[in-house]
Phi, psi and omega in degrees: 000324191284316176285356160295311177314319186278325177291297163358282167271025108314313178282302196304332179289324177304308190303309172297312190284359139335295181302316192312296171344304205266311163325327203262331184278355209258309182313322207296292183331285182321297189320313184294319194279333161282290184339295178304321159315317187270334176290330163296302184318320183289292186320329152290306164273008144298332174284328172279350201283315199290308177337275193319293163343325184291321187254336195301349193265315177300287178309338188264351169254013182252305193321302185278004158269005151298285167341285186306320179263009150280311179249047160273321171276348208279310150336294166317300208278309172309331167307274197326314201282323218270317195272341146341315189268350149085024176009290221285327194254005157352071174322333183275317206247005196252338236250128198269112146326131180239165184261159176313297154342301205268338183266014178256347171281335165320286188299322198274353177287286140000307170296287184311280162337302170282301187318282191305302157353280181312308187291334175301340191236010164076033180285146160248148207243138164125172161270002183294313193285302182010281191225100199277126158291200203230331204250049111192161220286334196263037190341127181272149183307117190276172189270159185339091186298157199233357176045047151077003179233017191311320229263359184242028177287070169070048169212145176233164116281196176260073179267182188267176181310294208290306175264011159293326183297326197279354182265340190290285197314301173303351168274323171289356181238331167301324192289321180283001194276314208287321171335314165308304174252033152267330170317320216275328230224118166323176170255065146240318185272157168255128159287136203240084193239105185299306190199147152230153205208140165223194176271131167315136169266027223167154160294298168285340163301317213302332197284314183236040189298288190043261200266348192269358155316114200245085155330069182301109187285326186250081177293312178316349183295298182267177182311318196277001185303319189274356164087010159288304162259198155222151200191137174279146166239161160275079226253131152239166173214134193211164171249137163190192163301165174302335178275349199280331187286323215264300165339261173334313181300303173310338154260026186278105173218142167345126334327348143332134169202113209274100197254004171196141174227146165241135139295066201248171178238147190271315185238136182272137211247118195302337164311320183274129177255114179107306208097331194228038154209160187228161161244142170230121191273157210224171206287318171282036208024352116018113181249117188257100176300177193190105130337105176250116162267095168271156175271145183217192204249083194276135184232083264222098172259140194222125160259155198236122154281122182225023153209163211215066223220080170271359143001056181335290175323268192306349175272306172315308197302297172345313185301276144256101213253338149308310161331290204301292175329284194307328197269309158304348147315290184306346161102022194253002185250349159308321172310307186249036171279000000 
């Protein structure tokens, strides 16, 4: 019986450590097999790695001749923008901050200085004077021209430093618009000067701006559209000839920019084909054009630049702006020192 007992717990001792075993080969297994799993997953992206390696050297040179010809231009274009604006003569960037009191002593000066200017040079202001009616001997007096400032004609309101300033500068680029096209006219000829209109610069000009407001229809038009620059616009509208037109445009020079012109006639002449040719038919039938200088109605938006921010780097940084780091790290911002 006692050796029955002793075989006994021999086959159970086999038996467990059988089990222990097989339990242990089984982990072993499992153990392996996760291994293996994980030596493909590496081996697999050792493949896409070795793959990628192959275009990363290529790709990484159309980039940086990509690069290189990006701030060749950007350089370029900051060149351009810099002389553009044009330093010595700038109204915007030459121009001393005043207290509001002395630039309301400015503007009415400023008013007076153009009225005597004009009237010494016969200027007639309005479309009244233009085209005067024919039903009476006395044409009434148009009213007081405001050169784009009427509403501030011995009246100020309370502006503040900042938009007090920006009416000094605007006032100083208007006194060169009208310089210009008094410059355009022979001492035979008369300027004929309808309006000039600019931008409110404020809440308050906006509130007492009134007909001398100058409306944009065409924002897509200017310089300033893409947010590079920052710039006043103008409107003048005047009557003459075609040199009287092209003279004032040829003295649009920088910060100056003529960005849209319209033509019109106050009265149309039935005669003329096209407007600015007639035809005369001659006994052999033969049609001779002829060049006619007619008087018209020119109507001008003109912009004044007065800032500039062509900057590759800080317009990238706005952007991407980590990116934008390593790569200044990496020396890649040297090109345009």
């Amino acid at each position: 019986m006692k050796a029955l007992l002793i075989a006994m717990g021999c086959c159970a001792l086999v038996f467990v450590t059988q089990a222990i075993l097989a339990f242990l080969e089984s982990r072993q297994i499992g153990v392996l097999r996760e291994e293996q799993e994980e030596t493909l997953e590496r081996l697999s992206s050792l493949r896409a790695e070795e793959d990628m390696e192959k275009y990363t050297p290529k790709d990484l040179e159309i980039a940086l001749s990509e690069w290189k010809g990006w701030t060749a231009l950007a350089k370029e274009q900051s060149l351009f923008w810099k002389e553009f604006l044009n330093h010595e003569e700038n109204a915007h960037l030459n121009h001393q901050q005043k207290s509001s009191s002395t630039i309301n002593t400015e503007i009415s000066r400023f008013l007076s200085q153009l009225s005597r200017l004009c009237e010494q040079e016969k200027v007639k202001f309005g479309v009244g004077a233009f085209n005067p009616s024919p039903f009476l001997d006395d044409a009434p007096e148009p009213p007081k021209f405001g050169f784009g400032f009427s509403g501030y004609d011995g009246f100020w309101p309370s502006f503040d430093k900042e938009e007090a300033n920006k009416l000094a500068i605007q006032a100083k680029i208007i006194k060169s618009l009208v310089e210009y096209l008094l410059n355009s006219y022979d001492e035979t000829e008369t300027l004929h000067l309808l309006s000039i209109k600019r931008e409110s610069v404020g809440e308050t000009d906006a509130k007492h701006i009134k007909d001398d407001l100058l409306i944009l229809q065409q924002e897509e038009m200017l310089l300033r559209r893409e947010g590079f620059v920052g710039s006043y616009v103008f409107e003048t509208s005047f009557a003459g000839k075609t040199r009287n037109a092209r003279s004032f445009v040829n003295q649009l020079r920088p910060p100056f920019s003529l960005r849209s012109i319209r033509v019109s006639r106050q009265n149309e002449d039935k005669g003329a084909a096209g407007g600015f040719f007639s035809a005369n038919k001659s006994s052999d039938q033969e049609i001779l054009p002829i060049i006619r200088d007619i008087t018209s109605i020119f109507t001008m938006q003109v912009e004044y630049v007065f800032f500039a921010d062509a900057d590759l780097k800080t317009h990238l940084s706005q952007r991407i702006p980590r990116i934008i780091t390593d790569a200044e790290k990496a020396g890649l911002f040297s090109d345009l020192q």
